[in-house]
C-alpha positions as CSV (number, residue, x, y, z in Angstrom):
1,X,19.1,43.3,-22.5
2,X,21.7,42.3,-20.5
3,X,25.3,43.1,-21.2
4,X,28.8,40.9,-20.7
5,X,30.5,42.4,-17.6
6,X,34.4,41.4,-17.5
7,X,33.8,37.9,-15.6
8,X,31.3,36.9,-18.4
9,X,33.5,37.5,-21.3
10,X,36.7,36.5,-19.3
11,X,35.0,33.1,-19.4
12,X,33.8,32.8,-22.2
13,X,37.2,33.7,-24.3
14,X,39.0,31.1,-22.0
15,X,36.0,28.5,-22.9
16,X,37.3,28.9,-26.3
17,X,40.5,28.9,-25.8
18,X,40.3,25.8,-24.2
19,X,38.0,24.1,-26.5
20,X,41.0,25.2,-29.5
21,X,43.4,23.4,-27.6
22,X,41.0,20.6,-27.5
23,X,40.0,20.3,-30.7
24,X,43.4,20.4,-31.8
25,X,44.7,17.2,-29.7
26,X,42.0,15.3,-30.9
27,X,42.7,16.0,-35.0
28,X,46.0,14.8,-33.9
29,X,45.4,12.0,-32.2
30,X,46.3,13.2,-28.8
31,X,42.7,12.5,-27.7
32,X,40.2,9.7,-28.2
33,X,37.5,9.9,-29.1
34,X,36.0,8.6,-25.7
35,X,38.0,11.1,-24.0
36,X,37.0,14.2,-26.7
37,X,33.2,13.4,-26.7
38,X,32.5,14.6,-23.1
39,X,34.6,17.9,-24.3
40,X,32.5,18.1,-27.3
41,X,29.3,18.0,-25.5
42,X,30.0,20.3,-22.9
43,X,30.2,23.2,-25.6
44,X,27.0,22.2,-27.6
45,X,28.8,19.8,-30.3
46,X,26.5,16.7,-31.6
47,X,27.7,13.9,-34.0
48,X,25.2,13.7,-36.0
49,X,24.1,11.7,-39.6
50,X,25.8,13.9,-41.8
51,X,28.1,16.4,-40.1
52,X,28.4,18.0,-36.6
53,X,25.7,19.8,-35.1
54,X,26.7,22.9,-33.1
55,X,24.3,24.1,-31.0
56,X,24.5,28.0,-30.1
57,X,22.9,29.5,-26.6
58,X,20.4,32.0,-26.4
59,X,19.5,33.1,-23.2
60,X,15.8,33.5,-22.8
61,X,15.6,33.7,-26.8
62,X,16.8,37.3,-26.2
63,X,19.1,38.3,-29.6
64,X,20.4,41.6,-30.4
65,X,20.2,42.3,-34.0
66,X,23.7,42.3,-33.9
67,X,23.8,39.3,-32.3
68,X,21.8,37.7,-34.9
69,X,23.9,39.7,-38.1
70,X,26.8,37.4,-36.2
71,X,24.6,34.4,-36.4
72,X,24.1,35.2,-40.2
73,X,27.5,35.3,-41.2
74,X,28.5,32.2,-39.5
75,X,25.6,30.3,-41.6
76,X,27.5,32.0,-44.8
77,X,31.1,31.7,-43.6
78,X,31.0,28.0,-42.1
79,X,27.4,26.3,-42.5
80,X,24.8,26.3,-45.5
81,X,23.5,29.7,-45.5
82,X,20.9,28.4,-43.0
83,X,20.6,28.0,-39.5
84,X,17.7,26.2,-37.4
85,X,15.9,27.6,-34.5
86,X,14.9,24.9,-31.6
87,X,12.0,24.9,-28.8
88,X,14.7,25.5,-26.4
89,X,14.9,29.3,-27.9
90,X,18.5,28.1,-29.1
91,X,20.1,28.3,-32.7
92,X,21.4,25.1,-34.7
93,X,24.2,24.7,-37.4
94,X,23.7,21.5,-39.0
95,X,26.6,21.8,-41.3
96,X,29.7,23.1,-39.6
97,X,33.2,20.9,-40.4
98,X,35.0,19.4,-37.3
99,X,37.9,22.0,-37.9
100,X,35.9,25.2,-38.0
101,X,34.3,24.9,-34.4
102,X,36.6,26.6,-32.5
103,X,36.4,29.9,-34.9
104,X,32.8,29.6,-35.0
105,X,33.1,29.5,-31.2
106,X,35.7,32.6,-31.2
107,X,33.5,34.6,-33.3
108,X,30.4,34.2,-31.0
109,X,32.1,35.6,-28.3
110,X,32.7,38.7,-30.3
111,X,29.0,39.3,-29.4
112,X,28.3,37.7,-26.0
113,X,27.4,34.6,-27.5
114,X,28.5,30.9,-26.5
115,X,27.5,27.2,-27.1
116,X,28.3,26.5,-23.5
117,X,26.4,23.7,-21.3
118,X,24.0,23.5,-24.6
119,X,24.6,19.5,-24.5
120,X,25.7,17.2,-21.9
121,X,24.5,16.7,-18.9
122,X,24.5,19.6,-17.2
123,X,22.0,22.8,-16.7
124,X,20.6,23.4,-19.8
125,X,20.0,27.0,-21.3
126,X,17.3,28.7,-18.7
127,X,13.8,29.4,-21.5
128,X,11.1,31.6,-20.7
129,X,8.0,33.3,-22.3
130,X,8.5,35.1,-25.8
131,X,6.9,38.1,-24.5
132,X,8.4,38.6,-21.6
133,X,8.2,42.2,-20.3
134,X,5.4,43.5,-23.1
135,X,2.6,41.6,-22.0
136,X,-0.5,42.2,-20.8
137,X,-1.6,39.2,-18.7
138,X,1.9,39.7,-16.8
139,X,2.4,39.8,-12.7
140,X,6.4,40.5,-13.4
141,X,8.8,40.5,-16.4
142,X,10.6,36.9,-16.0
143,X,13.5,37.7,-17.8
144,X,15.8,39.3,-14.7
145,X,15.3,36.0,-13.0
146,X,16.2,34.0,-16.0
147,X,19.5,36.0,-16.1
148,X,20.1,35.6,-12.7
149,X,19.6,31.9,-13.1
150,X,22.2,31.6,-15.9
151,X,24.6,33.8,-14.3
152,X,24.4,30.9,-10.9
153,X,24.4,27.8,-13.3
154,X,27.4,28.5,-15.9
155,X,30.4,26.3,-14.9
156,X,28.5,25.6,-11.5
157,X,31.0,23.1,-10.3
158,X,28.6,21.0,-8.4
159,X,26.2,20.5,-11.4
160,X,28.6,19.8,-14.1
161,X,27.6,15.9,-14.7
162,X,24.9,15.1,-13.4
163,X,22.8,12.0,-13.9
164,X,21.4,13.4,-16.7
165,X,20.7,17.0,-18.7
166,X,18.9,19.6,-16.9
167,X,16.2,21.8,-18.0
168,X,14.6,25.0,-16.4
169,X,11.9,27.2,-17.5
170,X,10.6,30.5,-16.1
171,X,7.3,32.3,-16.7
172,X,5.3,35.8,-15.5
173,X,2.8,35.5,-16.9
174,X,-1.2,33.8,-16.3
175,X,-0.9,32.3,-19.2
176,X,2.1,30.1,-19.7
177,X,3.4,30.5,-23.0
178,X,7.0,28.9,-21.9
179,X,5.9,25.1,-21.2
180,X,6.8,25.3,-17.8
181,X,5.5,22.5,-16.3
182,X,7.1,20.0,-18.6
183,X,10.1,21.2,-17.5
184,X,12.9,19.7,-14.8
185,X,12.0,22.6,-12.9
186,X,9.2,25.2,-13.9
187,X,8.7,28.4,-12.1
188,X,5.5,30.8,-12.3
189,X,5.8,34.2,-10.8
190,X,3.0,34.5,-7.8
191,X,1.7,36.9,-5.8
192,X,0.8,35.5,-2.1
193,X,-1.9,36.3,0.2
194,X,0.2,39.4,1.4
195,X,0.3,40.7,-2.2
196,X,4.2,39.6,-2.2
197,X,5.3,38.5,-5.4
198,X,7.4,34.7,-5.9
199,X,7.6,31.8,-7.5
200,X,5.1,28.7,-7.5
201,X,8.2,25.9,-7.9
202,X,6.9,22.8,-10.4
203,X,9.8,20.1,-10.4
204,X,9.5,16.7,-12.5
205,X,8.1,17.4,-15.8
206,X,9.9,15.9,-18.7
207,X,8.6,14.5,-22.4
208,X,10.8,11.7,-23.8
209,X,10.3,8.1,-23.2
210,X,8.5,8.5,-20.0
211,X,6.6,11.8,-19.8
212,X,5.3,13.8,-16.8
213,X,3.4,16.8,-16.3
214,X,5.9,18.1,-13.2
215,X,3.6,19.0,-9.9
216,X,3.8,21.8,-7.4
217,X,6.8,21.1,-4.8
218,X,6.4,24.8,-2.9
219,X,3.4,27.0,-3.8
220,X,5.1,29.6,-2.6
221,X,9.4,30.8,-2.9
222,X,10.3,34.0,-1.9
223,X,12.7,35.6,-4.5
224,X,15.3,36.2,-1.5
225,X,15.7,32.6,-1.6
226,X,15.5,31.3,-5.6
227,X,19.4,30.2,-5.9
228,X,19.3,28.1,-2.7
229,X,16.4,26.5,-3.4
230,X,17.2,25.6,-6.9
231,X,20.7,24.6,-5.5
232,X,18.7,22.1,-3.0
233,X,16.4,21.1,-5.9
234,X,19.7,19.9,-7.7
235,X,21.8,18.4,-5.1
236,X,18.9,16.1,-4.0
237,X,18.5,14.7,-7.6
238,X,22.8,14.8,-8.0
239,X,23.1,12.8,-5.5
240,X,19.7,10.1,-5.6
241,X,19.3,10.6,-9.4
242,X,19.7,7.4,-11.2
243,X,23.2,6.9,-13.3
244,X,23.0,3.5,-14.2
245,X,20.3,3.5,-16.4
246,X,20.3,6.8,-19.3
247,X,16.3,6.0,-19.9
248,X,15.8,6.3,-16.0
249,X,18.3,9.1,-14.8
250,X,15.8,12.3,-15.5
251,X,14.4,13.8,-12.3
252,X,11.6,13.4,-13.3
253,X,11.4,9.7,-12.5
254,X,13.0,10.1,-9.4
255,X,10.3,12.5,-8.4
256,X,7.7,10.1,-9.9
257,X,9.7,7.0,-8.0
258,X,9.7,8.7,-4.3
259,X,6.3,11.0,-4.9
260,X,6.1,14.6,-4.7
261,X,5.8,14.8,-0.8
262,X,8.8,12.8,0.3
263,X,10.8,14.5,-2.4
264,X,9.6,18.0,-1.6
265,X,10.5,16.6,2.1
266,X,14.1,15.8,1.1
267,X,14.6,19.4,-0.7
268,X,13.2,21.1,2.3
269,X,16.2,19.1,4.4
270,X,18.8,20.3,2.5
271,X,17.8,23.4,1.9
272,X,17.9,23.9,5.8
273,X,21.7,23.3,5.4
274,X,22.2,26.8,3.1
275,X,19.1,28.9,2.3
276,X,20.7,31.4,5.3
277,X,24.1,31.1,3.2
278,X,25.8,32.9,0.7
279,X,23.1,32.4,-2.4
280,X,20.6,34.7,-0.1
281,X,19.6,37.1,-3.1
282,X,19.2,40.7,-1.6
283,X,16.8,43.1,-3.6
284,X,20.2,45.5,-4.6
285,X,21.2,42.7,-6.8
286,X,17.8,41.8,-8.0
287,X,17.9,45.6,-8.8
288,X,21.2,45.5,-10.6
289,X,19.6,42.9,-12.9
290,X,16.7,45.1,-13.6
291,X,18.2,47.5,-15.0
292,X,19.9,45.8,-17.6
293,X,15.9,45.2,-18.8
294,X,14.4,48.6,-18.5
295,X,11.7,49.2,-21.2
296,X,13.1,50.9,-23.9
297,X,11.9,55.2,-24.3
298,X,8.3,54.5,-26.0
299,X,6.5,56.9,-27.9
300,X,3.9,58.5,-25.4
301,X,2.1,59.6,-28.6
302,X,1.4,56.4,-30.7
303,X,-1.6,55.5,-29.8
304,X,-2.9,58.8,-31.5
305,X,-2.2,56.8,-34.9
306,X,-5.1,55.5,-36.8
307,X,-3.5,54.3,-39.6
308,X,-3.2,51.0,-38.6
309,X,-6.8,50.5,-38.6
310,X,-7.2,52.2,-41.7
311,X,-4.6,49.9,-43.5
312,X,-6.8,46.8,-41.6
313,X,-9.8,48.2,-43.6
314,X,-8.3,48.5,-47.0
315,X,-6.0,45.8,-47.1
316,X,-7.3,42.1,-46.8
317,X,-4.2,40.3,-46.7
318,X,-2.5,42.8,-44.1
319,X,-6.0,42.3,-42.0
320,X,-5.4,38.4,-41.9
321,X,-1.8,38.7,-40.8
322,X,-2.6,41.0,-38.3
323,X,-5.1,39.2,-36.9
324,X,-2.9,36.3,-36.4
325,X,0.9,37.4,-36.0
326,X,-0.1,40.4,-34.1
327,X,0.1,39.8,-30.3
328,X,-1.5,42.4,-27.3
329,X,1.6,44.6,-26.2
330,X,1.1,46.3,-22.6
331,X,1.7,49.9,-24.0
332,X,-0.7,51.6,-25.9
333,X,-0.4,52.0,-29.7
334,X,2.7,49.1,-30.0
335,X,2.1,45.7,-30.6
336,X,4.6,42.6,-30.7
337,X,4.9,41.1,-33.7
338,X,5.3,37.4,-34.2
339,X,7.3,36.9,-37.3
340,X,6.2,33.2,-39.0
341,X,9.4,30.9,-39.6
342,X,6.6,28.4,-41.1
343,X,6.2,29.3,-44.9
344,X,4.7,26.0,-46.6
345,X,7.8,25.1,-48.5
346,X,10.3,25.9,-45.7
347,X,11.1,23.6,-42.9
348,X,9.4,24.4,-39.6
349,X,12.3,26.5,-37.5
350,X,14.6,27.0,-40.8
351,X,16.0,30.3,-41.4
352,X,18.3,31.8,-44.1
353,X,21.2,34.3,-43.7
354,X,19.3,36.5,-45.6
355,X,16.2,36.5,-43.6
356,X,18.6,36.7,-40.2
357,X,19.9,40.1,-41.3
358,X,16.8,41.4,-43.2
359,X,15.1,41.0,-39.5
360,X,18.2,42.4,-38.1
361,X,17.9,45.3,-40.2
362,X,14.0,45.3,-39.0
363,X,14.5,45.2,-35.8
364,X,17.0,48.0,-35.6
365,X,14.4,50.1,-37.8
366,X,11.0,49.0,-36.0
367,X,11.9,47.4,-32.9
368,X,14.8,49.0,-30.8
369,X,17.3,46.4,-32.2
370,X,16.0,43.3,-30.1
371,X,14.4,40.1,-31.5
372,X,12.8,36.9,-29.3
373,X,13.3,33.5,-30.3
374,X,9.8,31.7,-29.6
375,X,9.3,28.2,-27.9
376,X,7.4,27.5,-31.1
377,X,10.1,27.7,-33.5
378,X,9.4,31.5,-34.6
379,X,10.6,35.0,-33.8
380,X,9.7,38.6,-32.6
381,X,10.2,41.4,-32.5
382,X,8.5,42.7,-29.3
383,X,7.7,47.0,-29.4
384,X,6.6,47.8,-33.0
385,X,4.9,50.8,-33.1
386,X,1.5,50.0,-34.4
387,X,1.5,52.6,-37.3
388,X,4.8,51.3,-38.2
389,X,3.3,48.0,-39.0
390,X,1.8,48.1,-42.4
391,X,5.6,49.1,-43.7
392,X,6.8,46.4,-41.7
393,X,4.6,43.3,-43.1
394,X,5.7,44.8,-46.9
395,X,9.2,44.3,-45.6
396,X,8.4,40.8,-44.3
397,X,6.8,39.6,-47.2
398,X,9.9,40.8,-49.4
399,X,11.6,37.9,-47.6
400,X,9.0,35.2,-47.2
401,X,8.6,36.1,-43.8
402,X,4.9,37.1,-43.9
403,X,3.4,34.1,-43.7
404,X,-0.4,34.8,-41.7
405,X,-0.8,31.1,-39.4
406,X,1.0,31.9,-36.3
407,X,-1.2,29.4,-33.8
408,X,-2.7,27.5,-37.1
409,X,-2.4,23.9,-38.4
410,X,0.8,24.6,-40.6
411,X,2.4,27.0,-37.7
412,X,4.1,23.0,-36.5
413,X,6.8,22.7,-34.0
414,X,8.6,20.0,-35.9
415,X,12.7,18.9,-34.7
416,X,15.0,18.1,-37.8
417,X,13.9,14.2,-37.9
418,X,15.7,11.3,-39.7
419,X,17.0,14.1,-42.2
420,X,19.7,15.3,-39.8
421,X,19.5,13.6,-36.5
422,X,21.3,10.1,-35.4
423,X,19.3,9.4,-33.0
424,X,16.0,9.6,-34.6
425,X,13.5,6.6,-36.0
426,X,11.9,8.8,-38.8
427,X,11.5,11.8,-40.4
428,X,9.9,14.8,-39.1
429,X,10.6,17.5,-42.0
430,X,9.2,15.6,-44.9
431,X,5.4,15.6,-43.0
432,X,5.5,18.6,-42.8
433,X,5.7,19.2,-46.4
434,X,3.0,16.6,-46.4
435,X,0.7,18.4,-44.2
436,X,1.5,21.8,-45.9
437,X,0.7,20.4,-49.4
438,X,-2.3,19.4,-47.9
439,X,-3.3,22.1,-46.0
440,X,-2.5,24.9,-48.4
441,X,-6.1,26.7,-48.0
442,X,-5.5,29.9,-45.8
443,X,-9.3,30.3,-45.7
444,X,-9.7,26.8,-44.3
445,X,-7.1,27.0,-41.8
446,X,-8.2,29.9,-40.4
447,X,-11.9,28.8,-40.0
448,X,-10.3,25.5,-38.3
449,X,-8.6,28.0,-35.9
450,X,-6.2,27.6,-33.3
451,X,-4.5,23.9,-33.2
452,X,-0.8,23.2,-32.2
453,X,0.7,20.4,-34.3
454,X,4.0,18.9,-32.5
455,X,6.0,16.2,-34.2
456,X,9.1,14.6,-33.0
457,X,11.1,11.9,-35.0
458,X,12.0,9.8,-31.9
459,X,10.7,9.0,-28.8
460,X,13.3,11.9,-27.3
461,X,10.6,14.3,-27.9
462,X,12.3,17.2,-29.5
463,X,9.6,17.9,-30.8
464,X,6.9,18.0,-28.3
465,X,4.3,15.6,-29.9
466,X,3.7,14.6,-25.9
467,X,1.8,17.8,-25.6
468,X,0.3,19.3,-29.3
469,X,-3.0,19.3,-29.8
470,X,-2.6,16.3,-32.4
471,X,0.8,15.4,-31.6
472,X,2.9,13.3,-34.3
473,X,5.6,10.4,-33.2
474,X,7.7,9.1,-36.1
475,X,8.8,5.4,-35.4
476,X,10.5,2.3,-36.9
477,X,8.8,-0.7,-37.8
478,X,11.3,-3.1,-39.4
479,X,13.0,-0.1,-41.6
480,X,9.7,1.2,-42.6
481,X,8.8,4.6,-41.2
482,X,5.0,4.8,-39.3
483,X,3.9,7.4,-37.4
484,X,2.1,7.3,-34.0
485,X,-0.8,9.8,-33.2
486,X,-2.1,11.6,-29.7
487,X,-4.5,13.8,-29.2
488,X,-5.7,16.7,-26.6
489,X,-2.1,17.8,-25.4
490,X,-1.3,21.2,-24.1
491,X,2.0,22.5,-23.0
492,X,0.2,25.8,-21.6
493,X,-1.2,26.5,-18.2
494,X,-3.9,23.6,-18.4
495,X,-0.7,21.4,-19.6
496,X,-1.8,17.4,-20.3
497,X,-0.1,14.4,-22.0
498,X,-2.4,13.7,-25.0
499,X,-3.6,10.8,-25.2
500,X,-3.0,7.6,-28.0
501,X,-5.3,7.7,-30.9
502,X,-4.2,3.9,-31.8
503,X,-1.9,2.0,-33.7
504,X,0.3,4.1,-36.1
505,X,-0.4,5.0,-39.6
506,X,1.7,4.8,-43.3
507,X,4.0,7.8,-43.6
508,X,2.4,8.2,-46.7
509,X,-1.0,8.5,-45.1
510,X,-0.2,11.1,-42.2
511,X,-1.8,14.3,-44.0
512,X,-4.7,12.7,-44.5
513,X,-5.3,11.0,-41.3
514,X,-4.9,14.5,-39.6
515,X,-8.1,15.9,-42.7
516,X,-10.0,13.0,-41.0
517,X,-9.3,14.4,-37.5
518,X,-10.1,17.5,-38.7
519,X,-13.5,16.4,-40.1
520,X,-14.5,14.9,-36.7
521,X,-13.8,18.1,-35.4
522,X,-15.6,20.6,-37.7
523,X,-18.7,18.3,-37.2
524,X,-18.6,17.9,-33.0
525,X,-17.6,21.8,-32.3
526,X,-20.0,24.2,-30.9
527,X,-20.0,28.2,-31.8
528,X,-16.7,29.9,-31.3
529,X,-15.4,26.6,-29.8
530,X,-11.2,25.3,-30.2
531,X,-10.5,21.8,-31.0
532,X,-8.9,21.3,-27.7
533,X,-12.4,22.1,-25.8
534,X,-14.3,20.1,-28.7
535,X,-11.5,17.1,-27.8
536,X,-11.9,17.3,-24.1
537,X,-16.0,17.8,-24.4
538,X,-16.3,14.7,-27.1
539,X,-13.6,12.5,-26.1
540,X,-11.4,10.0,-28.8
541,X,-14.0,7.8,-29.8
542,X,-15.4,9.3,-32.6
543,X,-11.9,10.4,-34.1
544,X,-10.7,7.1,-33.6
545,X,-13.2,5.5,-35.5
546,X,-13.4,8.3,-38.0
547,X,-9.7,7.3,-38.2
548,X,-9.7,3.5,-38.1
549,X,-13.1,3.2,-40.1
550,X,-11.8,1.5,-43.1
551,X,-9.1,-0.4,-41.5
């Protein structure tokens, strides 16, 4: 993974140093709190309904188990002996006092860690797919370019407010695990006609209040010429992006507002001005980056293992985990292993300073001390040897971290909801319970199959709902809270905006609306077929009158 040269942690220490100082004029006064809150943002610090929020960066959800050890003694030392992990790969503390920020901040940097440019409007944390670099369906490991893409954006001068916050998502693979096309800007490794390989460039795709799936603006980038284009990409929407309306100032409505040729036409203009410049990215220094994500020295011999199958065989419960927490590694004889942050009485994302160093500790003894934060809310731990892997899911289990429904019903993306957040209309946290309560049949989930629940407690979309399978919208009527249904999203390669299933339902009712759903479902599906392809086959007639039949 990569390591902090001298310019990295030069910045970051002054980053804190500076953020001390302003902390401290604002506990005295010295600063309002109009002038503070821009400060605040700028190094991931929310307001929210019960205490600050800070929110910590993880590059590419890449953690070193020291790195997350770090991360577990903060939760102790200054939060609630939790933390929460978010579909940007980052880390939350939803407890931490005004007053403590700064040594939270202080101690992160200890271990190449920051809160920088994780709020505000700036360039967001750069996410990418979860198995980057193991897996099998992959043209190139993403990850170097990801790095490369923070390392241009920190601080960038030019791109510290703009109209609004800025998203960007990078992905190797044919299948797109990293949701790149709802993204401000999405990129998809490619090979061209030539066999060269370089980025397919998606800009405009957002979720919130107005959602867009973002379209192509340049099928094909070379990698010589990444930074100059994103730079273009960027000073087109600083300068034309809308800042006198927050609901309108995403680029994705200014792509949407001038169409994808004329703004592709506009980035192509200024990118004449500098893609001969200085950002020209020559192959040394794409090398340079590499290195720092060399495969680790795997054991040439472990396929030779049979015990894994063996313990399949023999062991019923450690055959149903495997068979859904166990993802395809590119080496023979290892496998990733997705580790389930979903247990039913646990909310989606939540994780205890307990379980951060117990997978610490696993990683360091299974998995060359490196653990992946997943766009889903989860983790992994990405080169475990698979006769290692029976010893491993005992360890798991010790912790509550065995749970077998990675890709199932309960395995919900779900953002913290009315619980924690200001901003949001409802609460996300307490459906899930619902939903888990009702859903607490491992033999029925499993025959259901694969189906991505997203719920978000506001129309900001934190949560995804846009793009689940059944997606879940809290909202307000009159203090009451209701909750607003889609169906047939995908944030993957065949991404879609689901679509309305009707007018919303009880909060009380949610669970069993989503048994109806199912119902429809089990009824309409053909052999071996996922509710997605039974959705798009059938269409939302007969689940919303399954739905709305007694209304």
């Amino acid at each position: 993974m990569y390591k902090y040269d001298n310019y990295d942690q030069t910045i970051v220490n002054e980053r804190v140093n500076q953020f001390r100082d302003q902390t401290e004029r604002f506990l005295a006064g010295k600063l309002s709190e109009e002038e503070f809150r821009p400060l605040r943002l700028m190094n991931g610090l929310y307001i929210q309904t019960h205490a600050p929020m800070l929110r910590v960066a993880i590059p590419y959800g890449l953690l070193s188990s020291e790195q997350l050890r770090k991360l577990a003694h903060i939760s102790r030392k200054y939060d609630k002996n939790y933390a929460h992990f978010s579909t940007r790969q980052n880390l939350q503390y939803n407890w931490p006092i005004l007053e403590s920020v700064p040594d939270i901040l202080a101690e992160l940097a200890t271990v190449e860690m920051h809160a920088i440019q994780t709020s505000g409007n700036d360039i967001r944390n750069t996410t990418s797919d979860q198995f980057a670099g193991i897996a099998v369906d992959e043209l190139e490991d993403p990850r170097p370019y990801c790095e490369i893409i923070r390392q241009w954006s920190t601080l960038h001068p030019e791109f510290s407010y703009l109209p609004r916050k800025f998203k960007i998502a990078v992905s190797g693979a044919s299948h797109d695990r990293a949701a790149v096309r709802v993204h401000d800007i999405g990129l998809y490794l490619v090979k061209n006609d030539e066999g060269v390989v370089g980025f397919n460039v998606f800009v405009g795709g957002g979720l919130g209040r107005t959602p867009f799936i973002g379209p192509s603006i340049k099928s094909f980038l070379a990698k010589e010429d990444l930074l100059s284009y994103l730079e273009a990409v960027l000073r087109v929407y600083n300068r034309f992006g809308r800042r006198d309306n927050m609901y309108k100032a995403r680029i994705k409505i200014l792509v949407n507002a001038l169409g994808t040729e004329e703004f592709a036409k506009q980035v192509e203009e200024e990118w004449l001005h500098i893609k001969d410049g200085v950002m020209k990215l020559d192959q040394k220094e794409i090398d340079r980056v590499k290195a720092y994500f060399a495969p680790p020295d795997y054991d040439t011999n472990a396929a030779d293992d049979t015990s894994f199958d063996a313990a399949k065989e023999s062991n019923k419960a450690f055959s149903n985990w495997a068979g859904r927490n166990l993802f395809p590694h590119k080496v023979a004889g290892y496998s990733a292993v997705v580790i389930s942050l979903k247990a039913p009485d646990i909310p989606p994302g939540d994780v205890t300073d307990e379980q951060m160093d117990h997978i610490a500790d696993l990683a360091d003894e299974y998995s060359y001390g490196e653990i992946v934060v997943t766009h889903d809310q989860n983790v992994v731990l990405c080169n475990v040897k698979q006769a290692d892997l029976f010893s491993l899911w005992e360890k798991l289990a010790e912790k509550k971290l065995a749970t077998p429904n990675i890709g199932l019903l309960t395995d919900m993306i779900c953002c913290p909801g009315l619980d924690f957040c200001s901003l949001a209309n409802a609460g996300s946290i307490p459906i899930a319970k619902q939903i888990n309560d009702k859903f607490s049949d491992m033999d029925y989930l499993h025959d259901i199959g694969d189906i991505k629940i997203k719920m978000s407690g506001c129309m900001n979309a934190c949560g995804h709902h846009h793009v689940g399978h059944i997606g879940i919208l809290g909202v307000d009527k009159k203090g009451v809270e209701f909750y607003q249904l889609t169906l047939g999203g995908s944030a993957e390669t065949d991404a879609t905006l689901g679509d309305r299933l009707g007018k919303a339902v009880a909060k009380e009712e949610v669970a069993d609306v989503i048994g109806k759903i199912l119902d429809v479902y089990v009824e309409q599906r053909q052999e071996d077929e996922a509710f997605l392809e039974t959705y798009r086959r059938v269409g939302i007639t007969l689940f919303k009158e399954r739905v709305y039949a007694s209304n």
